[in-house]
C-alpha positions as CSV (number, residue, x, y, z in Angstrom):
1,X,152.4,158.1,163.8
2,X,151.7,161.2,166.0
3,X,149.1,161.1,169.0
4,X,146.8,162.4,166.6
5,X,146.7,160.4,164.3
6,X,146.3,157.5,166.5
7,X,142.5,157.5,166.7
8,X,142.0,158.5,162.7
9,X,143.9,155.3,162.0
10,X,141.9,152.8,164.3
11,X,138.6,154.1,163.0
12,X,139.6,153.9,159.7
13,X,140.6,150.3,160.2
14,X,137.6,149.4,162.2
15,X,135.2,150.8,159.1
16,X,136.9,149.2,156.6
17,X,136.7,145.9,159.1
18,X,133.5,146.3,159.3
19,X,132.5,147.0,155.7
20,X,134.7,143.5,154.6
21,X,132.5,141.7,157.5
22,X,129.2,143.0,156.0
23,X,130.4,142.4,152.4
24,X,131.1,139.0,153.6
25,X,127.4,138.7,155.1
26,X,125.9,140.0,152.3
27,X,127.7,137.2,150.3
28,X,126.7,134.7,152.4
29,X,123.1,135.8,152.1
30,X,122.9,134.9,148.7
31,X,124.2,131.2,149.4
32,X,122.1,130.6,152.0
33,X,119.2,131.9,149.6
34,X,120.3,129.3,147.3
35,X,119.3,127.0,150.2
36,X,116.1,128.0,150.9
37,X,117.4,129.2,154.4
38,X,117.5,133.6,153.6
39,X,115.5,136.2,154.2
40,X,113.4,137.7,151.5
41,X,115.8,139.5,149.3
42,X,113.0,140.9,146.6
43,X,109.3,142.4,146.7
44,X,108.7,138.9,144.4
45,X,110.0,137.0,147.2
46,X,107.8,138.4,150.0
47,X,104.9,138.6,148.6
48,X,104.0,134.7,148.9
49,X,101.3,133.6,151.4
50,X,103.5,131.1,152.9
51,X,106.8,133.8,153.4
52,X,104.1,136.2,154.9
53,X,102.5,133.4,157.3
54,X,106.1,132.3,158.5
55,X,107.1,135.9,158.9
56,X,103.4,137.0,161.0
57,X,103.5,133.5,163.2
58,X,107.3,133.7,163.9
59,X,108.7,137.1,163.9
60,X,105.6,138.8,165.7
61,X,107.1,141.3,168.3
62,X,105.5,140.3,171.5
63,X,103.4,142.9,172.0
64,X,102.1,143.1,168.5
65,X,99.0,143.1,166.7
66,X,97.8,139.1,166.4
67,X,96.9,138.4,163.1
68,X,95.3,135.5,161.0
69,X,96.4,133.2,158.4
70,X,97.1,135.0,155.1
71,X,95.4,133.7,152.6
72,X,96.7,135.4,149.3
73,X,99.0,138.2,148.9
74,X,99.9,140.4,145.5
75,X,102.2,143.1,144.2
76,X,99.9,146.2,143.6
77,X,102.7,147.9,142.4
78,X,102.6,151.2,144.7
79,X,106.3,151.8,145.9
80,X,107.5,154.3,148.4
81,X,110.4,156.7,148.6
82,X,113.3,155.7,151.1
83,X,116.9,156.5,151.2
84,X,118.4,153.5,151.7
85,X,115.0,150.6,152.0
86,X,113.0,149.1,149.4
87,X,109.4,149.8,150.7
88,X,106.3,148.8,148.9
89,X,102.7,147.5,149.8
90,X,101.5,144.0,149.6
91,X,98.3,143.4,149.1
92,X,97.0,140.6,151.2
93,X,93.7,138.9,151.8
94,X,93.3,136.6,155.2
95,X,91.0,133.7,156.6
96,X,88.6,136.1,158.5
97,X,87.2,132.9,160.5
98,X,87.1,134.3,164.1
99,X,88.1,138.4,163.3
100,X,86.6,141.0,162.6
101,X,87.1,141.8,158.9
102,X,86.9,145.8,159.4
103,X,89.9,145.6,162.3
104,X,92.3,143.4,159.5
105,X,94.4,145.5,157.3
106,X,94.2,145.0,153.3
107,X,97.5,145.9,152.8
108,X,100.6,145.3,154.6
109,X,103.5,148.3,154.5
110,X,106.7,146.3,153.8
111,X,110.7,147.1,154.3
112,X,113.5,145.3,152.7
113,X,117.4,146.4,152.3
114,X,117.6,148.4,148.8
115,X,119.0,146.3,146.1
116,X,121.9,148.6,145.5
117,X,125.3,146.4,146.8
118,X,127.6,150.0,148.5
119,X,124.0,151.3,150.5
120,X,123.7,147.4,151.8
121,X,127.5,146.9,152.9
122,X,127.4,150.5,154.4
123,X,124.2,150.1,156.6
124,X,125.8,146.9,157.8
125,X,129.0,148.1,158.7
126,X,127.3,150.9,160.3
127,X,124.2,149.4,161.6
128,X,121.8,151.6,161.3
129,X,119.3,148.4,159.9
130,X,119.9,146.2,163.3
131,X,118.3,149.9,165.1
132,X,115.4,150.3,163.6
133,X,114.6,146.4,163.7
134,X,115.6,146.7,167.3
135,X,113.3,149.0,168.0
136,X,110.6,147.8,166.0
137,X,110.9,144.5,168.1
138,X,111.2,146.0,171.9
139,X,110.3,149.7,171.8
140,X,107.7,150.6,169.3
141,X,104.9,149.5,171.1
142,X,106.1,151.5,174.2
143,X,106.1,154.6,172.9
144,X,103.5,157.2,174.3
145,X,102.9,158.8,170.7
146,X,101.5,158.0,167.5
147,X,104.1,155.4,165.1
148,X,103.0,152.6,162.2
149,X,101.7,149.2,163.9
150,X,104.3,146.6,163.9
151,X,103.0,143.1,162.8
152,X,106.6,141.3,162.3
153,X,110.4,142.0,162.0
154,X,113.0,139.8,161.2
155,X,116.8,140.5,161.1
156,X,119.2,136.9,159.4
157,X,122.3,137.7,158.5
158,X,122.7,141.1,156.1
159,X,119.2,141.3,155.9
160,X,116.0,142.2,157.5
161,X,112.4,142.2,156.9
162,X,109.7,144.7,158.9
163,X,106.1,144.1,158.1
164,X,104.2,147.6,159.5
165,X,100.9,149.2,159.4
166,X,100.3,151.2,156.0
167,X,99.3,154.8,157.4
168,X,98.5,155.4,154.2
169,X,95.0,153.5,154.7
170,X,94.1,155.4,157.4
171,X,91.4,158.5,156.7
172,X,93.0,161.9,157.6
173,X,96.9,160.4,157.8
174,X,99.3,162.7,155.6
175,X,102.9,161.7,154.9
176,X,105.5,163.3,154.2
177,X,108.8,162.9,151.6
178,X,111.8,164.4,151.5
179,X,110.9,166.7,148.9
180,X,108.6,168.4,151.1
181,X,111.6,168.7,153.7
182,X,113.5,170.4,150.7
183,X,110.6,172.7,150.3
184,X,110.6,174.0,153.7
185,X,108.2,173.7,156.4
186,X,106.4,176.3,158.5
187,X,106.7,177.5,161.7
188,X,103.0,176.4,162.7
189,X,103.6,172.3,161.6
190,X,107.2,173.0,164.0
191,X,105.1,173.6,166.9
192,X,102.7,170.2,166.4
193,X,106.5,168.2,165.6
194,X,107.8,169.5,169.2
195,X,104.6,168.5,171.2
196,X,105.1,165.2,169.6
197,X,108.7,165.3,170.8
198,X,108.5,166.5,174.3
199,X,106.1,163.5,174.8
200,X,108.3,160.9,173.5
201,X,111.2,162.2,175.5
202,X,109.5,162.9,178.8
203,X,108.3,159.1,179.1
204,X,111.9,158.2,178.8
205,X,113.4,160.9,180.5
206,X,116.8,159.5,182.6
207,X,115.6,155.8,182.7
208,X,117.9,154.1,184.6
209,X,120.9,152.5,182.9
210,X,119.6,149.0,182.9
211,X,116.2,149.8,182.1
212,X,117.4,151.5,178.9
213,X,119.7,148.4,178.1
214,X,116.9,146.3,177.9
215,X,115.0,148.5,175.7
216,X,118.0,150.1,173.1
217,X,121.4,148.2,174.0
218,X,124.2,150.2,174.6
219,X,125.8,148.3,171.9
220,X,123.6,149.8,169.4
221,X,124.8,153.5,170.2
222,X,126.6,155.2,167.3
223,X,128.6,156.8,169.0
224,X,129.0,155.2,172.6
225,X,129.3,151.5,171.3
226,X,132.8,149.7,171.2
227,X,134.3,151.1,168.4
228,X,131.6,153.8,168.0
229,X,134.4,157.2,169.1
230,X,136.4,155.5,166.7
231,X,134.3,154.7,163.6
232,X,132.6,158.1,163.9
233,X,135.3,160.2,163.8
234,X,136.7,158.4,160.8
235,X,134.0,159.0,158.9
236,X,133.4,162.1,159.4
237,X,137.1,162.9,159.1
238,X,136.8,161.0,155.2
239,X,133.6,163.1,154.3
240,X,135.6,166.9,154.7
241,X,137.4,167.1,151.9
242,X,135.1,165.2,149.5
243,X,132.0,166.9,150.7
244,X,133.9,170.5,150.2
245,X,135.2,169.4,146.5
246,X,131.9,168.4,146.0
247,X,129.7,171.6,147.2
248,X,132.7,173.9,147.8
249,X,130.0,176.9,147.3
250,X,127.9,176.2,150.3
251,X,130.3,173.7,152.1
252,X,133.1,176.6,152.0
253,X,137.1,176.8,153.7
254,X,136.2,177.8,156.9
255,X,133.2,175.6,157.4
256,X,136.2,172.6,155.9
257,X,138.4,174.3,159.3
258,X,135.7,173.7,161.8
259,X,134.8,170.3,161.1
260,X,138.4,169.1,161.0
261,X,138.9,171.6,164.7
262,X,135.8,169.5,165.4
263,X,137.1,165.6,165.0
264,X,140.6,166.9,166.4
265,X,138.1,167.2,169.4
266,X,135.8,164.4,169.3
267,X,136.2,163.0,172.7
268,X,135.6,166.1,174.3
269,X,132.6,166.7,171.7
270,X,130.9,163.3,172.5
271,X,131.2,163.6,176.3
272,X,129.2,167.1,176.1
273,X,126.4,165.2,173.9
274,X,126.1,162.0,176.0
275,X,126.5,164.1,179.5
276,X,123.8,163.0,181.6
277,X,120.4,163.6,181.8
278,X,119.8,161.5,178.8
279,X,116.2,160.3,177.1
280,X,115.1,158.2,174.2
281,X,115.6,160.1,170.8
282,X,114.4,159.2,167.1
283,X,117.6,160.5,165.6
284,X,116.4,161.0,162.6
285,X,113.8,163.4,163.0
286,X,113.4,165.8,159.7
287,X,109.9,166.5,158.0
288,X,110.1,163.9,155.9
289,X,110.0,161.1,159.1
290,X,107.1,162.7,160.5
291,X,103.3,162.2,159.4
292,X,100.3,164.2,160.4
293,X,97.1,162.4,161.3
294,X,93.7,163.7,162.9
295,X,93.0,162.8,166.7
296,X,90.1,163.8,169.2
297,X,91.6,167.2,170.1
298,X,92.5,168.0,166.2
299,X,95.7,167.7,163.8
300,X,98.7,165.9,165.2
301,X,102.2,164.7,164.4
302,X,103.4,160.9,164.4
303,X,106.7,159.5,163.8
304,X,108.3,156.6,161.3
305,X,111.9,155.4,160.4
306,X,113.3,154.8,163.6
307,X,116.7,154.2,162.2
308,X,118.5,156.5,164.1
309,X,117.3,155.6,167.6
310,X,119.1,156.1,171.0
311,X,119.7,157.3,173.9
312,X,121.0,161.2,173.6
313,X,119.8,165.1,174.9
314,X,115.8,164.9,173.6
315,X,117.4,168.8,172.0
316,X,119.1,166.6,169.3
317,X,115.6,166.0,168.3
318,X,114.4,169.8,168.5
319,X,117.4,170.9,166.4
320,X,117.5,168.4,163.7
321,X,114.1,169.1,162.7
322,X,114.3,172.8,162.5
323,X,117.9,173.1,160.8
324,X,116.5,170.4,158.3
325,X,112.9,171.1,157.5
326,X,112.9,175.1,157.7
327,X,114.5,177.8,155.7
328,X,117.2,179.5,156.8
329,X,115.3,182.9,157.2
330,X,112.3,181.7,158.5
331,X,114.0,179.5,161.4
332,X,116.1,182.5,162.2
333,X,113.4,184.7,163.3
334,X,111.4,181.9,165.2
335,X,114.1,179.7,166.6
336,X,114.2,181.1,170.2
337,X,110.9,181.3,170.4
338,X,110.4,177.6,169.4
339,X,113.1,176.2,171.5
340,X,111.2,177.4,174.6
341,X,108.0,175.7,173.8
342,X,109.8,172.8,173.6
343,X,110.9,173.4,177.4
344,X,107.3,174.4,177.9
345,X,106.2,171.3,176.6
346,X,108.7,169.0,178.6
347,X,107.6,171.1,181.8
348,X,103.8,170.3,181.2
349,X,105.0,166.5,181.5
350,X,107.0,167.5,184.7
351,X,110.4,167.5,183.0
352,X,112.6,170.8,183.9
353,X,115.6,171.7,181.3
354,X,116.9,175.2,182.0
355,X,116.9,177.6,178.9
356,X,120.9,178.3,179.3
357,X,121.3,174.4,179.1
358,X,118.8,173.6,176.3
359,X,120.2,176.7,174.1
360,X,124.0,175.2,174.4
361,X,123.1,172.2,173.9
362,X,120.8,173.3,170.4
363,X,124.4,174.8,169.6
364,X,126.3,172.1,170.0
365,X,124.6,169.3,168.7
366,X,123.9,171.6,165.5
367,X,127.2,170.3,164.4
368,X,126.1,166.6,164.2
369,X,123.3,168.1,161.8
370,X,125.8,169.3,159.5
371,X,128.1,166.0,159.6
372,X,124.9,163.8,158.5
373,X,125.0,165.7,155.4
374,X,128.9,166.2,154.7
375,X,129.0,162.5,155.6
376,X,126.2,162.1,152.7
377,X,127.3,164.0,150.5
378,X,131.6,163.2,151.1
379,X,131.1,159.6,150.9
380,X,129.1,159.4,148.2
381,X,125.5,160.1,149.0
382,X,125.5,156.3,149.9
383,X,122.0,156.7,151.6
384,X,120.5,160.0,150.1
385,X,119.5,161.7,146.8
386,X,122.5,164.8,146.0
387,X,120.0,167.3,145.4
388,X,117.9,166.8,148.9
389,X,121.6,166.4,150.8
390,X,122.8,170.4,149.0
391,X,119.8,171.6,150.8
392,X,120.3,170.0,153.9
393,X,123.9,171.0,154.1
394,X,123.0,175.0,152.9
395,X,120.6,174.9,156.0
396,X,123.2,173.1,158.2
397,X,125.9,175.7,157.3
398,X,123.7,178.2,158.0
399,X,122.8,176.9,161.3
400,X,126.6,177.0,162.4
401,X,127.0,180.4,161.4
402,X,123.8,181.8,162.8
403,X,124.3,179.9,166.2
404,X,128.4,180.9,166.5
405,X,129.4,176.8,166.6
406,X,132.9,177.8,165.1
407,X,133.2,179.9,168.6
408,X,131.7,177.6,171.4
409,X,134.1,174.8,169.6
410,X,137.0,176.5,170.6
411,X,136.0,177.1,174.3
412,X,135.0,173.3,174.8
């Protein structure tokens, strides 16, 4: 086995380790549900006034909203698009003795793993679940900007349960999908997303390191965790050649020689995006994870899904969200401009990041943009929809090209 091949191997044997331990989880699950001792695995199975009361009373983050006794709950049927989650309202009516009945919510916006056996062993292996309940748990309530309320999380075994605000309830609030990402933002809704960004990542702006281990463990990191280099590399190095046979009109050869130049330099690629001064980042942060609500000084952006939390340059943020959520032609002629207000919104909040520094770093984390969706699409579209992943990718591509990635590569 060469040098190189060395670190292709390990993470290929520390995913498949982890996928068998998951499967195994997931297996257990099911016995333990035979014994009364699981997690809800169904919609059916939550929605019980009992389940609900143990879940409120037990698995309340500390700083959450207190709430009564639920007295009934019901399925109204009203499901919500996710990617790799069941989520649905429940319907719930509680003993009001002692509460105000217009401050209790009517409905309860609920999260369970999606029923679909390869999503649930890869999320485990990969742990992108454990995050968001994680954060749910010890961040959200920290946060200085707008997110859903938090009224219980529980994580047994392979399986978790969040129990969150429904924004949907609230006058004014609009969400939206990812078919709305796939149509293309504007430059205008850009502008409210990066306000909301530069106050998330100013308020956690180089914590330091033990402050930010108590609120997102370092174990948690994707890519800095034991094992993380490893596990990465390996799958983006699995995703290349599938993703190209797949989309080899918008994925094409030389887009197939960068990302394989790119793993061959992973270390050196993962130092440059976890190089000090690092902030708290959603991670995930395309149009479709973002919700617009009304507050006293007008229109503003909120954030949901914080699955792909941690600690990284706040640009990942800035990036993601306009390779993903704007056209190709329309980011190109704006995407100077809107990478300085950014920096002029994290120097309102007394946060300086020089415009050299924030443009390389735009550049090179454009390339984790683009692995998301080979990754998607390579292995399987294990958490996404094809058609919203082939736009996604055409925008990513574009990005690499338009910003010379291929080039700044091969002088890292």
């Amino acid at each position: 086995m060469s040098p190189k091949q060395g670190p292709h191997w390990r993470g290929r044997i520390g995913l498949f380790a982890r996928v068998a331990a998951a499967t195994a989880r997931i297996l257990l699950d099911r016995v333990d549900e035979a014994r009364g001792r699981a997690l809800p695995r169904t919609a059916e199975q939550l929605a019980r006034a009992d389940t609900l009361n143990e879940l409120l009373q037990e698995h309340a983050p500390d700083s959450g909203v207190a709430l009564p006794s639920v007295r009934s709950a019901r399925l109204p049927g009203i499901d919500f698009e996710s990617s790799n989650c069941t989520n649905f309202l429940v319907e719930v009516e509680f003993d009001k003795d002692g509460f105000d009945p217009k401050a209790l919510p009517s409905t309860l916006y609920a999260k369970l793993p999606c029923a679909e056996f390869g999503t649930r062993a890869f999320a485990n292996a990969v742990g992108f679940w454990e995050v968001e309940a994680s954060f749910c748990e010890r961040v959200a309530s920290r946060l200085p900007i707008r997110v859903p309320r938090v009224y219980a999380v529980a994580r047994r075994g392979a399986r978790f349960v969040l129990l969150l605000e429904n924004l949907n309830a609230t006058p004014g609030t609009r969400l939206f999908i990812n078919r709305d990402m796939a149509a293309g933002t504007t430059p205008e809704r850009a502008r409210m997303c990066i306000r909301t960004f530069a106050e998330l990542h100013a308020a956690f702006w180089e914590l330091p390191t033990e402050q930010r281990e108590a609120l997102q463990p370092a174990r948690l990191h994707t890519y800095l965790a034991p094992g993380g280099r490893a596990l990465t590399r390996s799958l983006n190095s699995l995703a290349i050649e599938p993703a190209h046979a797949k989309a080899p009109e918008i994925f094409r050869k030389q887009h197939v020689d960068i990302c394989k130049r790119a793993v061959e330099k992973w270390d050196a690629l993962v130092d440059h995006w976890f190089s000090e001064p690092l902030t708290l980042i959603h991670g995930d942060s395309h149009l479709a994870n973002c919700f617009e609500y009304e507050s006293h000084d007008g229109p503003r952006m909120g954030m949901l899904d914080f699955q792909g939390t941690h600690w990284g340059h706040g640009v990942r943020d800035l990036q993601y969200f306009l390779i993903n959520s704007l056209e190709p032609d329309v980011l190109a002629e704006c995407e100077g401009e809107l990478i300085d207000a950014y920096l002029a919104e994290l120097s309102l909040r007394g946060i300086s990041l020089d415009a050299k520094t924030a443009h390389e770093q735009y550049c090179a984390l454009s390339f984790q943009t683009l692995m998301v969706a080979v990754t998607s699409l390579g292995l399987g579209s294990l958490t996404e929809r094809d058609t919203t992943v082939r736009t996604v990718l055409r925008r990513s591509v574009a990005a690499i090209d338009r910003l010379g990635f291929g080039d700044w590569l091969t002088q890292l």
